[in-house]
C-alpha positions in Angstrom: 48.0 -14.2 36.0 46.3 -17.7 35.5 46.7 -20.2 33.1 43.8 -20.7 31.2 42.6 -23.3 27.7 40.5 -22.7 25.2 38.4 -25.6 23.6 36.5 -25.7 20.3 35.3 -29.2 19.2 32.8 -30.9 17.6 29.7 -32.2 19.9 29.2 -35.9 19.5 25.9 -37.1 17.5 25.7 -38.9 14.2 26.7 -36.3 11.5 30.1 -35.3 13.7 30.4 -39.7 14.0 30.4 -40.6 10.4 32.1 -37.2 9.1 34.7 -38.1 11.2 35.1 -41.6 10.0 34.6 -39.9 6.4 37.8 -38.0 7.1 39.8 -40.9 8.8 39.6 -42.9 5.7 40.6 -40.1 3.4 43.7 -40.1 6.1 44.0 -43.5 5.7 43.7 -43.4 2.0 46.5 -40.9 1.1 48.6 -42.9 3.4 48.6 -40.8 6.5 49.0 -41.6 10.1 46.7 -38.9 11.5 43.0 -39.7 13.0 40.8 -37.4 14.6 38.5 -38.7 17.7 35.2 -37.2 18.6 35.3 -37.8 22.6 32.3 -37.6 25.1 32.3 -33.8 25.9 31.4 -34.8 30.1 35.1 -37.2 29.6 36.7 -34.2 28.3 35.7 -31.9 31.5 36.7 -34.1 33.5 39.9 -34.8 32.5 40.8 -31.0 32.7 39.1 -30.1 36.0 41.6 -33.0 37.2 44.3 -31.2 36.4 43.0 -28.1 38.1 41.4 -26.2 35.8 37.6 -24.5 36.6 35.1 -23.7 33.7 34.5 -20.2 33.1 32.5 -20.2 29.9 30.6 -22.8 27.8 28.6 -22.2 24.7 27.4 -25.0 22.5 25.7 -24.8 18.9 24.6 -27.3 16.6 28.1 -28.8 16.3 30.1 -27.3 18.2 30.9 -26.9 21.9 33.5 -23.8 22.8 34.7 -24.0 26.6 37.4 -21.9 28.4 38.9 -23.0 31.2 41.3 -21.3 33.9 43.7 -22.8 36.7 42.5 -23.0 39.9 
């Protein structure tokens, strides 16, 4: 059996940008250290397939990308 990761996050244009600034202030606001990041989705794939992981499915919507990746 392999070890495999499943991803769901937010593609990065302008509505996922400032929503996610809109929620980092309301973090900020009620006092709490929590922040969410929207990253570059080809910095992401990288950074898995370097620890030796392979993509085996990718779908992408209107905000969303969903990726599963297994070990090599």
């Amino acid at each position: 059996m392999s070890a495999a990761t499943a991803l769901t996050y937010p593609r990065k244009h302008l509505i996922s940008e400032l929503s996610n600034h809109m929620w980092n202030f309301g973090f900020w606001l009620f006092g709490s250290d929590f922040r969410s990041f929207v990253h570059d989705p080809q910095f992401v794939q990288k950074s898995i397939e370097e620890r030796g992981f392979h993509r085996v499915f990718n779908r992408d919507s209107n905000m969303w990308h969903t990726q599963v990746y297994v070990a090599n």
